[in-house]
N, CA and C atoms as an extended XYZ file, in Angstrom:
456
Properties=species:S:1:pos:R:3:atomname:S:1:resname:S:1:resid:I:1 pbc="F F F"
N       196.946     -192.003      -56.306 N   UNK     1
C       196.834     -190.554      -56.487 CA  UNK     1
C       198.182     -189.891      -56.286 C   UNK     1
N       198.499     -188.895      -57.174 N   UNK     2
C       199.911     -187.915      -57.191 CA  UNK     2
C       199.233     -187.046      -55.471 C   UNK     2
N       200.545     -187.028      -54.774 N   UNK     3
C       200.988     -186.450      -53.866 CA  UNK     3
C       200.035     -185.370      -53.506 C   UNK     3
N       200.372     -184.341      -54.423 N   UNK     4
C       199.483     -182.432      -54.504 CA  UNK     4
C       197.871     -182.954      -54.614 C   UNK     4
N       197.212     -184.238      -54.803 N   UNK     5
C       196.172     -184.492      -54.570 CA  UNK     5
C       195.575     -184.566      -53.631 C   UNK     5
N       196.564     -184.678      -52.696 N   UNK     6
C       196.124     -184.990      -51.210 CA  UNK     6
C       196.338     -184.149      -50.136 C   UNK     6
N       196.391     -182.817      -50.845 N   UNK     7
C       196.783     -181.907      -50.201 CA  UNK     7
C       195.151     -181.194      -50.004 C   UNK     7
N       194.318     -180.100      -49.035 N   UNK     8
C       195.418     -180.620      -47.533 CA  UNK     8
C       194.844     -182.263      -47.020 C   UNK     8
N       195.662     -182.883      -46.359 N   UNK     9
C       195.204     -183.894      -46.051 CA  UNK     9
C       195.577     -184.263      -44.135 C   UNK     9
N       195.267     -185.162      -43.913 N   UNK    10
C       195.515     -185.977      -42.742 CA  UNK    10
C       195.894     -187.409      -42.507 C   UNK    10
N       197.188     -187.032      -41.947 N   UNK    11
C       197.793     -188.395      -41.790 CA  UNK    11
C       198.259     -189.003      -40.227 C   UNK    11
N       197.602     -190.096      -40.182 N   UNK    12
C       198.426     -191.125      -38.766 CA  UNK    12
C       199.081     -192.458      -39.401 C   UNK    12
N       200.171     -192.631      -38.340 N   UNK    13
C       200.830     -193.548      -38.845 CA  UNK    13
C       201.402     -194.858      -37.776 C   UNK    13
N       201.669     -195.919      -37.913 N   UNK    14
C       202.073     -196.297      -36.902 CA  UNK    14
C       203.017     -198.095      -37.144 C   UNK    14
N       203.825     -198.064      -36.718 N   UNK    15
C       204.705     -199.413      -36.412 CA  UNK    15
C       203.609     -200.582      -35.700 C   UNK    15
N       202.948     -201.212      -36.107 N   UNK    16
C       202.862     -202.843      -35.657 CA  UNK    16
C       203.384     -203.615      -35.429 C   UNK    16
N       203.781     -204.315      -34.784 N   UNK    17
C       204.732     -205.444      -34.508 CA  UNK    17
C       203.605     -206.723      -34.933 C   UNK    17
N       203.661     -207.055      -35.867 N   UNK    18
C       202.739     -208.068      -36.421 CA  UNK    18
C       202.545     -207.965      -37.657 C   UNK    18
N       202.641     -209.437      -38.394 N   UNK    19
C       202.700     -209.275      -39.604 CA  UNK    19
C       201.639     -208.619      -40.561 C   UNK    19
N       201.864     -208.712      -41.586 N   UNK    20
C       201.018     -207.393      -42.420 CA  UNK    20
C       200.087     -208.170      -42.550 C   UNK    20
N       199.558     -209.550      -43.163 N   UNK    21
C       198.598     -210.084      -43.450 CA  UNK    21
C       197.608     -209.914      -42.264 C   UNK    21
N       198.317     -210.230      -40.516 N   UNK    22
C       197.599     -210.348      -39.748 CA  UNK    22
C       197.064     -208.594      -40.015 C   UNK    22
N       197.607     -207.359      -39.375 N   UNK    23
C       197.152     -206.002      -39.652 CA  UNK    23
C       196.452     -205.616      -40.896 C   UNK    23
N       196.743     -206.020      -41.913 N   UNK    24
C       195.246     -205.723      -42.323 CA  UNK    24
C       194.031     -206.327      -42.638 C   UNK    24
N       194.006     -207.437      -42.434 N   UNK    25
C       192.910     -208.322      -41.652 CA  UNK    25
C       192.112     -207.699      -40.895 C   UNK    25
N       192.891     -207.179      -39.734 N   UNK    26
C       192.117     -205.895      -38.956 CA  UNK    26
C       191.150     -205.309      -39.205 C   UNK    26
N       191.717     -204.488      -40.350 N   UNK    27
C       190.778     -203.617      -40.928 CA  UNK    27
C       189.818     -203.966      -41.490 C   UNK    27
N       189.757     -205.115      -42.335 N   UNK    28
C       188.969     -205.792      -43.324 CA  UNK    28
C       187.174     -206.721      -42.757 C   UNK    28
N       188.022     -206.971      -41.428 N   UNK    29
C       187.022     -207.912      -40.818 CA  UNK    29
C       186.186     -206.758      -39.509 C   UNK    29
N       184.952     -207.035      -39.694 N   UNK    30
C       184.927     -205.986      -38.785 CA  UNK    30
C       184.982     -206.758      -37.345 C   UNK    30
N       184.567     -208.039      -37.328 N   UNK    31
C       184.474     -208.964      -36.382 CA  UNK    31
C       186.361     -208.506      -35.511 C   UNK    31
N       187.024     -208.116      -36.247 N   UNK    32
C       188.389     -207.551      -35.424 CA  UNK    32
C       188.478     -206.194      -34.557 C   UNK    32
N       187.856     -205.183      -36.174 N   UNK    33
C       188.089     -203.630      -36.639 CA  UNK    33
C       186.982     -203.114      -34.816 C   UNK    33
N       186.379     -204.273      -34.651 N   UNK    34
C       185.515     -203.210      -33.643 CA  UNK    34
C       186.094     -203.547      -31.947 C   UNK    34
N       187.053     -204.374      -32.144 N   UNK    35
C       187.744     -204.464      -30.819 CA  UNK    35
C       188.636     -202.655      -30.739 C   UNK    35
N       189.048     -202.560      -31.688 N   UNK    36
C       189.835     -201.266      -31.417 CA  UNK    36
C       189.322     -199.697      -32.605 C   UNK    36
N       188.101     -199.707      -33.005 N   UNK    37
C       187.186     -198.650      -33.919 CA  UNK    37
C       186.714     -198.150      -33.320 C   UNK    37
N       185.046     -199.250      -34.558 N   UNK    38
C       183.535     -199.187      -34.397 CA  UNK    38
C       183.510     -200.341      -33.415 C   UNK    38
N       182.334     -199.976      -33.184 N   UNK    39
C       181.606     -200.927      -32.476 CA  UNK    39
C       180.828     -202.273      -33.060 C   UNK    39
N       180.064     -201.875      -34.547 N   UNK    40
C       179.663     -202.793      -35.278 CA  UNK    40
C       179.960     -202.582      -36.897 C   UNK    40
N       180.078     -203.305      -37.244 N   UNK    41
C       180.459     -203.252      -38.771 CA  UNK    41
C       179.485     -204.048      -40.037 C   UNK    41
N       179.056     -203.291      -41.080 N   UNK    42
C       177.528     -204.502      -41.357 CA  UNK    42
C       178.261     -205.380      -42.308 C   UNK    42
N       179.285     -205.353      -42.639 N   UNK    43
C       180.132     -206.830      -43.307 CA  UNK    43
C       181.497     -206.656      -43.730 C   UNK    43
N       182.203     -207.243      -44.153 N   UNK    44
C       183.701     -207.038      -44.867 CA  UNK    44
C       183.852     -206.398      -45.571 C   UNK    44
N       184.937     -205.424      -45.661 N   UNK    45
C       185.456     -204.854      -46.919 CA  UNK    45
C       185.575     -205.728      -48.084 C   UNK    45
N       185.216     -205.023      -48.898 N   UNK    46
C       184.984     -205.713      -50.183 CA  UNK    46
C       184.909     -204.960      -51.673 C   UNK    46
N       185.931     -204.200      -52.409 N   UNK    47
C       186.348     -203.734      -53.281 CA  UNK    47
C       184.604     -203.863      -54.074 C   UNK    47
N       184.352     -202.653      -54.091 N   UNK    48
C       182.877     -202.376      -54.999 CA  UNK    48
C       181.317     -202.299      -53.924 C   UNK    48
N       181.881     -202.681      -52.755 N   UNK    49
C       180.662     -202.728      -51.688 CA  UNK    49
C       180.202     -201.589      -50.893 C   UNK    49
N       179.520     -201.064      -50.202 N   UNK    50
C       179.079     -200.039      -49.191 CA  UNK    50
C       179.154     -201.117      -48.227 C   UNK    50
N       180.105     -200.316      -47.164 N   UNK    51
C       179.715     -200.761      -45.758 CA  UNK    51
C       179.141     -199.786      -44.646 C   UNK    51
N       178.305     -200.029      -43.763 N   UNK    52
C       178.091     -199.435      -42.431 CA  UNK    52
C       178.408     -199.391      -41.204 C   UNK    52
N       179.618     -198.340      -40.758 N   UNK    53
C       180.511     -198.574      -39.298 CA  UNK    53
C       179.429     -197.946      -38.476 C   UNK    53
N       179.182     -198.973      -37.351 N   UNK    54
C       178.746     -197.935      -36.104 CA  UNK    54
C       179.455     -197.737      -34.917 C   UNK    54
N       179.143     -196.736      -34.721 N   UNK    55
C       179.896     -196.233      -33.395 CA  UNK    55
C       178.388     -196.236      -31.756 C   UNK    55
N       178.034     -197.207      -31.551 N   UNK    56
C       176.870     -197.306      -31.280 CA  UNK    56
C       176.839     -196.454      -29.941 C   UNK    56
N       177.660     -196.425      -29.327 N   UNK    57
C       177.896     -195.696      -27.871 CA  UNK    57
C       177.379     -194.362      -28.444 C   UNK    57
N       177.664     -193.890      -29.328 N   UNK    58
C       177.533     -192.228      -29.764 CA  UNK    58
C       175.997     -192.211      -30.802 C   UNK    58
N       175.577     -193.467      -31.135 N   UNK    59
C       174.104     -193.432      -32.150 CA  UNK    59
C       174.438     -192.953      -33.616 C   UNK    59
N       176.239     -193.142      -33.736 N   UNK    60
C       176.293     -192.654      -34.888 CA  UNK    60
C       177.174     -193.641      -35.766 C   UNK    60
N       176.557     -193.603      -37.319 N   UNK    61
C       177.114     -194.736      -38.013 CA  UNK    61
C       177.564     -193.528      -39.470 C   UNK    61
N       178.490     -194.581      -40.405 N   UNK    62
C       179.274     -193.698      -41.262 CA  UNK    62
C       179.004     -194.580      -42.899 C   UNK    62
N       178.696     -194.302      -43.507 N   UNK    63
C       178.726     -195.327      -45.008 CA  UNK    63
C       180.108     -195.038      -45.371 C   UNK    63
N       180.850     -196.178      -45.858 N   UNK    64
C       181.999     -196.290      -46.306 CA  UNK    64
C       181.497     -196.776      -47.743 C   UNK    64
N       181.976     -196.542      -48.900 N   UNK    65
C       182.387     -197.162      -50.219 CA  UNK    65
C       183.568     -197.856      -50.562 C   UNK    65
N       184.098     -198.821      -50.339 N   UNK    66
C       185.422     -199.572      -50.984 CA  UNK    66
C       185.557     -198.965      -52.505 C   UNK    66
N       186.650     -198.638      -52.585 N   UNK    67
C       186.886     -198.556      -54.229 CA  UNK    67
C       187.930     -198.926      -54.581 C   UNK    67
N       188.989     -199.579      -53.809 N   UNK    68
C       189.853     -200.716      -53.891 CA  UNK    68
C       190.576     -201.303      -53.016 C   UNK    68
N       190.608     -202.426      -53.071 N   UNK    69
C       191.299     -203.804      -52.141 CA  UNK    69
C       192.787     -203.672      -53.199 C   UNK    69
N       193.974     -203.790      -52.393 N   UNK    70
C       194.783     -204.450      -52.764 CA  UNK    70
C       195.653     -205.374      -51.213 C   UNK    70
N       195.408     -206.520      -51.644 N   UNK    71
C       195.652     -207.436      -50.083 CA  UNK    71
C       197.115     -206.921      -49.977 C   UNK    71
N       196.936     -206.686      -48.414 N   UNK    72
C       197.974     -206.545      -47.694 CA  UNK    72
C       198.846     -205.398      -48.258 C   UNK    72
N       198.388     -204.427      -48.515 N   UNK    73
C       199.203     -202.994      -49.429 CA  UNK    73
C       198.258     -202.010      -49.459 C   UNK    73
N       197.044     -202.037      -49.771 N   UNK    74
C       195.854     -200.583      -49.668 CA  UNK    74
C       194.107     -201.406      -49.716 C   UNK    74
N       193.845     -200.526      -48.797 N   UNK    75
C       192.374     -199.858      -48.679 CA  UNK    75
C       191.686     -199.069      -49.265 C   UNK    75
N       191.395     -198.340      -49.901 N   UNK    76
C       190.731     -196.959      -50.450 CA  UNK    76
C       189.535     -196.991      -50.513 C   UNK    76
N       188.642     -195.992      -49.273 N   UNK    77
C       187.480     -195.912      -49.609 CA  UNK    77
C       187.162     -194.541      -49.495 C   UNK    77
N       185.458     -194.149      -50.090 N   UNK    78
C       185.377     -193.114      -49.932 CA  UNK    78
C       184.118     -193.195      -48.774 C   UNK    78
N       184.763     -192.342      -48.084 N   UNK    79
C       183.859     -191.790      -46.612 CA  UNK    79
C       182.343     -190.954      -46.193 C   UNK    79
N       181.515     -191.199      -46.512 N   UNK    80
C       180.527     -190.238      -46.474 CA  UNK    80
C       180.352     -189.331      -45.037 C   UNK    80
N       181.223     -189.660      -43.837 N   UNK    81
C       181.279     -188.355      -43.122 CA  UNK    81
C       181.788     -186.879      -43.826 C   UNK    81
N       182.410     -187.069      -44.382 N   UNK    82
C       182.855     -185.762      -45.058 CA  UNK    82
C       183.259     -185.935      -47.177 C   UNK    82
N       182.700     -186.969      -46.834 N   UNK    83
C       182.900     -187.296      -48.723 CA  UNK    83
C       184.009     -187.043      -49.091 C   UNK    83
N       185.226     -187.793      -48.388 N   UNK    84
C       186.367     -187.795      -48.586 CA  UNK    84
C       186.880     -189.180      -48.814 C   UNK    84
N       188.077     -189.021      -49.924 N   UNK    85
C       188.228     -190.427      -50.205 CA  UNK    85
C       189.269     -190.389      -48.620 C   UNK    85
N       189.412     -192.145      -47.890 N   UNK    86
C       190.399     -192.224      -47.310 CA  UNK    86
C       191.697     -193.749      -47.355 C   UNK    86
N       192.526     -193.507      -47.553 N   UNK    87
C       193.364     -194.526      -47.628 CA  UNK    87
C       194.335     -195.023      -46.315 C   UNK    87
N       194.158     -196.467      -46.410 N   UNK    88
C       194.708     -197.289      -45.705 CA  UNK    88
C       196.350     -198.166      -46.353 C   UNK    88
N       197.043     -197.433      -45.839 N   UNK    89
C       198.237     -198.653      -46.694 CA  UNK    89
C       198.808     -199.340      -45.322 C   UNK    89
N       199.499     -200.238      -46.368 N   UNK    90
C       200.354     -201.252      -45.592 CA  UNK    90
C       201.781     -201.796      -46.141 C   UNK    90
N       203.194     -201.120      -44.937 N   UNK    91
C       203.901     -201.579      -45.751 CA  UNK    91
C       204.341     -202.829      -44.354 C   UNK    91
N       205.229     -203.870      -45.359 N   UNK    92
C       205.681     -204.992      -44.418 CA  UNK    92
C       207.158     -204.983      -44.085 C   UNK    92
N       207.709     -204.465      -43.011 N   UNK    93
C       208.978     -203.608      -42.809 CA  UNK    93
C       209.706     -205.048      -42.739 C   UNK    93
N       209.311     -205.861      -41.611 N   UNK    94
C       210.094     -207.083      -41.828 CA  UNK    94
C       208.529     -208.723      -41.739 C   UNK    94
N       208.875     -209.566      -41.603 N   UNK    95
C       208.432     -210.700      -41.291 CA  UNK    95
C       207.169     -210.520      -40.069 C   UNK    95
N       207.639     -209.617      -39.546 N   UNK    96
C       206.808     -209.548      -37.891 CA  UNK    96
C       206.614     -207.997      -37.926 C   UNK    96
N       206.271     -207.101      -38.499 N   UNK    97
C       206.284     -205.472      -38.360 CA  UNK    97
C       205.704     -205.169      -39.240 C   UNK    97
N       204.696     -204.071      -39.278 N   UNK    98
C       203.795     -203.443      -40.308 CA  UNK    98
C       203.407     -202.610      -39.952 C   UNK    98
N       203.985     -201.372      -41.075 N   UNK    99
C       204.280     -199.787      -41.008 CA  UNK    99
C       202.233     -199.747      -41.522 C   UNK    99
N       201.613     -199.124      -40.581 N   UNK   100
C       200.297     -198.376      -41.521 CA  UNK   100
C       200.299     -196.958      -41.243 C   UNK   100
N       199.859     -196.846      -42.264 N   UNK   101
C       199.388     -195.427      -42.648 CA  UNK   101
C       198.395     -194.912      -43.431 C   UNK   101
N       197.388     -194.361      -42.737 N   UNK   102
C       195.926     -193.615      -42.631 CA  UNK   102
C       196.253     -192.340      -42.975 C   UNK   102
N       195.643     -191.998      -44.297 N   UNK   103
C       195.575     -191.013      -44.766 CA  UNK   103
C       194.209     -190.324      -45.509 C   UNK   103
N       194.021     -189.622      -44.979 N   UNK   104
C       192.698     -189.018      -45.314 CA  UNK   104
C       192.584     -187.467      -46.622 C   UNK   104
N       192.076     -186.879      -47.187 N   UNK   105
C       192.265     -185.790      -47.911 CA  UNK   105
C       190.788     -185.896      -49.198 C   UNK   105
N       191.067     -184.309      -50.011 N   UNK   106
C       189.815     -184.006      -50.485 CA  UNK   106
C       189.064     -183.319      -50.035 C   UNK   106
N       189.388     -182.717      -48.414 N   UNK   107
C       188.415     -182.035      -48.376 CA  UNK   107
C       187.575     -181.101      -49.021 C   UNK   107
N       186.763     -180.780      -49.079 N   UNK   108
C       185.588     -179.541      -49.528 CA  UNK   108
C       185.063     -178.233      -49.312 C   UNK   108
N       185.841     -178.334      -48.007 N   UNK   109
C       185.185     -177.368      -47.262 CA  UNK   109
C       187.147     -176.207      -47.047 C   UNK   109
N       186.922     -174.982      -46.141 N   UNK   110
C       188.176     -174.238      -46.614 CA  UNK   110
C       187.679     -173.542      -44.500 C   UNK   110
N       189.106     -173.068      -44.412 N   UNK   111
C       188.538     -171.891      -43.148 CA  UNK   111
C       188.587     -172.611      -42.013 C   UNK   111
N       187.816     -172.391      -41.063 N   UNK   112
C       187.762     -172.938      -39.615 CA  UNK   112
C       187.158     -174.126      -39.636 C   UNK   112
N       185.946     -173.649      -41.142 N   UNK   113
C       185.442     -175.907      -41.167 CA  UNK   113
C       186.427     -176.539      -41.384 C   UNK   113
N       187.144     -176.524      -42.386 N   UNK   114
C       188.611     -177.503      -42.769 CA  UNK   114
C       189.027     -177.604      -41.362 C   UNK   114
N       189.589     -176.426      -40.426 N   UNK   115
C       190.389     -176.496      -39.694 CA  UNK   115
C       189.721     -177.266      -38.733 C   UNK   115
N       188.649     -177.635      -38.395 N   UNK   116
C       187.899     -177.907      -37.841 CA  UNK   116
C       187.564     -179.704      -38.093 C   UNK   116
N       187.477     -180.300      -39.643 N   UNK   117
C       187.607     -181.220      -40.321 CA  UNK   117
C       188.543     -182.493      -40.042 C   UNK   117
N       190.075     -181.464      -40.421 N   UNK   118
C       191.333     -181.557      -40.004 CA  UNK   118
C       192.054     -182.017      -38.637 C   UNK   118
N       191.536     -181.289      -37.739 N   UNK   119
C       191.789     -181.619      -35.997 CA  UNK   119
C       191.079     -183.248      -35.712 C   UNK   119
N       189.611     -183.118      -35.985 N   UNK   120
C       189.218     -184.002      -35.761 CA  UNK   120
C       189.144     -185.466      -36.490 C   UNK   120
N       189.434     -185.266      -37.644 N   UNK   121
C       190.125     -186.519      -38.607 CA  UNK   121
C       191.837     -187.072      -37.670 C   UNK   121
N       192.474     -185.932      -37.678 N   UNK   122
C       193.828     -186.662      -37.333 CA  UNK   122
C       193.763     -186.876      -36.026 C   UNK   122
N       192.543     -186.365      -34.997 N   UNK   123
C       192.391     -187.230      -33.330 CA  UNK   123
C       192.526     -188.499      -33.890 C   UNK   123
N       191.330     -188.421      -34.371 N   UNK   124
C       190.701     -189.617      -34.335 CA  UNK   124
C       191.667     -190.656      -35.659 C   UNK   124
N       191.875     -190.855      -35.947 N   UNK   125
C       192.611     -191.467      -36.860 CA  UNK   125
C       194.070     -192.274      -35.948 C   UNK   125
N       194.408     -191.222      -35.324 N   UNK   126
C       195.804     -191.544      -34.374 CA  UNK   126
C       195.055     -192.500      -33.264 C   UNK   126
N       193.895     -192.464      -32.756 N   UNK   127
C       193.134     -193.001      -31.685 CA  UNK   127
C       192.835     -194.417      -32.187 C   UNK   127
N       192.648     -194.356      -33.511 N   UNK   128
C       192.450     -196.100      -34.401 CA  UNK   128
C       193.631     -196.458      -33.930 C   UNK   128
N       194.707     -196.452      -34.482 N   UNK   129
C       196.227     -196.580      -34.975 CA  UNK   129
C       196.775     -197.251      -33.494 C   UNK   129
N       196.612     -196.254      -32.515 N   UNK   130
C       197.159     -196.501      -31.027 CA  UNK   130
C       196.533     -197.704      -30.557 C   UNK   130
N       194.675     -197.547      -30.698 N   UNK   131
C       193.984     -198.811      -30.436 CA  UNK   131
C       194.397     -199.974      -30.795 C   UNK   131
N       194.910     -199.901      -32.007 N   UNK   132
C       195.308     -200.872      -33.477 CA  UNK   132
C       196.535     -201.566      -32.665 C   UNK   132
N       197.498     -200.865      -32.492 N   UNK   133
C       198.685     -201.470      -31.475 CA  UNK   133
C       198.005     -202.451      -30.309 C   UNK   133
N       197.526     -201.382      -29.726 N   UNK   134
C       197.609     -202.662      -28.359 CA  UNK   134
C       196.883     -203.360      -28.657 C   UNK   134
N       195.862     -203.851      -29.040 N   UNK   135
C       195.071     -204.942      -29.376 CA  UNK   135
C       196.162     -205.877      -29.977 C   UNK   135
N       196.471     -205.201      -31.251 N   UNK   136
C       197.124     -206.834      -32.130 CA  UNK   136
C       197.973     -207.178      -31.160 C   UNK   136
N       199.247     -206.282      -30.683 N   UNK   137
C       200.176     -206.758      -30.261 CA  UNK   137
C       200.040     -207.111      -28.861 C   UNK   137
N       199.104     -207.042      -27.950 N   UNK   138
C       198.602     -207.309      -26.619 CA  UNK   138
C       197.444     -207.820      -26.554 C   UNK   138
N       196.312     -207.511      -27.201 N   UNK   139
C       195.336     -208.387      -27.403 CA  UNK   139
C       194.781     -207.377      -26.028 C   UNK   139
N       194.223     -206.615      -26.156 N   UNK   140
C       193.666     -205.504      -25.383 CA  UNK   140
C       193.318     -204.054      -25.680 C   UNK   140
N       191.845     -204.227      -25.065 N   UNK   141
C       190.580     -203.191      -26.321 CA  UNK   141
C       190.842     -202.149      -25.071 C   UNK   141
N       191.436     -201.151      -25.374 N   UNK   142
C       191.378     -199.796      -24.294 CA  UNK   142
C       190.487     -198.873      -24.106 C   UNK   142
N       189.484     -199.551      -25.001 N   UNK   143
C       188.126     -198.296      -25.463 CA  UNK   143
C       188.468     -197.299      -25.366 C   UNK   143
N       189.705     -196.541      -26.377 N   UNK   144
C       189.953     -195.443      -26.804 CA  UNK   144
C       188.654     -195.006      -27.095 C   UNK   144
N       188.061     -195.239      -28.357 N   UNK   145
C       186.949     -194.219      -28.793 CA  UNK   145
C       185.816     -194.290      -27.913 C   UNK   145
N       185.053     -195.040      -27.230 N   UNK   146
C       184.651     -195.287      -26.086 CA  UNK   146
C       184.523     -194.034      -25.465 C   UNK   146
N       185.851     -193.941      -25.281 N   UNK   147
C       185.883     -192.911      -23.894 CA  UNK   147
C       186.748     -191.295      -24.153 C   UNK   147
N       186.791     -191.466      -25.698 N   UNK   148
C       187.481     -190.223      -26.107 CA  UNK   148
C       186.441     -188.695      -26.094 C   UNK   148
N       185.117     -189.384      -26.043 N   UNK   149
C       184.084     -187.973      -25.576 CA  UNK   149
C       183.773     -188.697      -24.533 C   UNK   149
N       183.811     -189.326      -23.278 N   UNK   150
C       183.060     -189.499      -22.378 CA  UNK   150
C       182.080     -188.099      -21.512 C   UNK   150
N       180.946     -189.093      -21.248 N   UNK   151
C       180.299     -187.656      -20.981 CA  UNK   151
C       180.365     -187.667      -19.773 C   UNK   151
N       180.062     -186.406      -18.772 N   UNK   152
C       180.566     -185.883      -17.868 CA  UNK   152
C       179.500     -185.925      -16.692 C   UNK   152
């Protein structure tokens, strides 16, 4: 997609120290994706498939649509929390490092919902990303999302 498509959009980004094949593997498998996500995942990404993320601590799950795999370079699915397409890239900076970047956009909505949309896409998006680090590169689940609404 051209640039002005993705406007307004939401973006997190982040340095891996680990190679790209291993990082987006991550994403792909949920048997990984839920050490530092969801909690359960109902199968692999898979270019043409619906998947189901749950977030089971919260009773809430999300339908994802794949609408393209390209290994180790993009993700693209579309999101039915907000029926937004969202993209996953991957670049491979060196041998051992992998730049991702989560980008979300399309919204529908305009005003304090967007603004509202917006806040909570790029928490949470940066909260994957951070998770995403320490796990690969430490091998340690911080239950970011876990504990990002803990209740009181």
């Amino acid at each position: 997609m051209e640039k002005e498509n993705k406007i307004p959009s939401v973006q997190a980004q982040m340095l891996i120290r680990r190679p790209v094949a291993v990082v987006f593997e991550a994403f792909v498998d949920p048997e990984i994706t839920k050490h530092f996500w969801f909690t359960k995942g109902s199968g692999r990404l898979e270019q043409g498939k619906t998947i189901t993320w749950e977030w089971e601590m919260y009773s809430v799950s999300s339908a994802v649509r794949v609408k393209e795999i390209v290994p180790n370079k993009k993700i693209a699915v579309e999101w039915d929390q907000y029926s937004t397409p969202v993209d996953f890239e991957f670049e491979a900076l060196t041998e051992g490092t992998t730049y991702v970047t989560i980008t979300q956009y399309g919204f529908q909505t305009t005003g304090d919902e967007l603004l509202a949309e917006i806040n909570g896409a790029s928490g949470g998006f940066t909260t994957v990303v951070d998770g995403l680090k320490a796990y690969l590169e430490h091998g340690i689940n911080l239950n970011l999302i876990a504990d990002k609404f803990a209740k009181n």
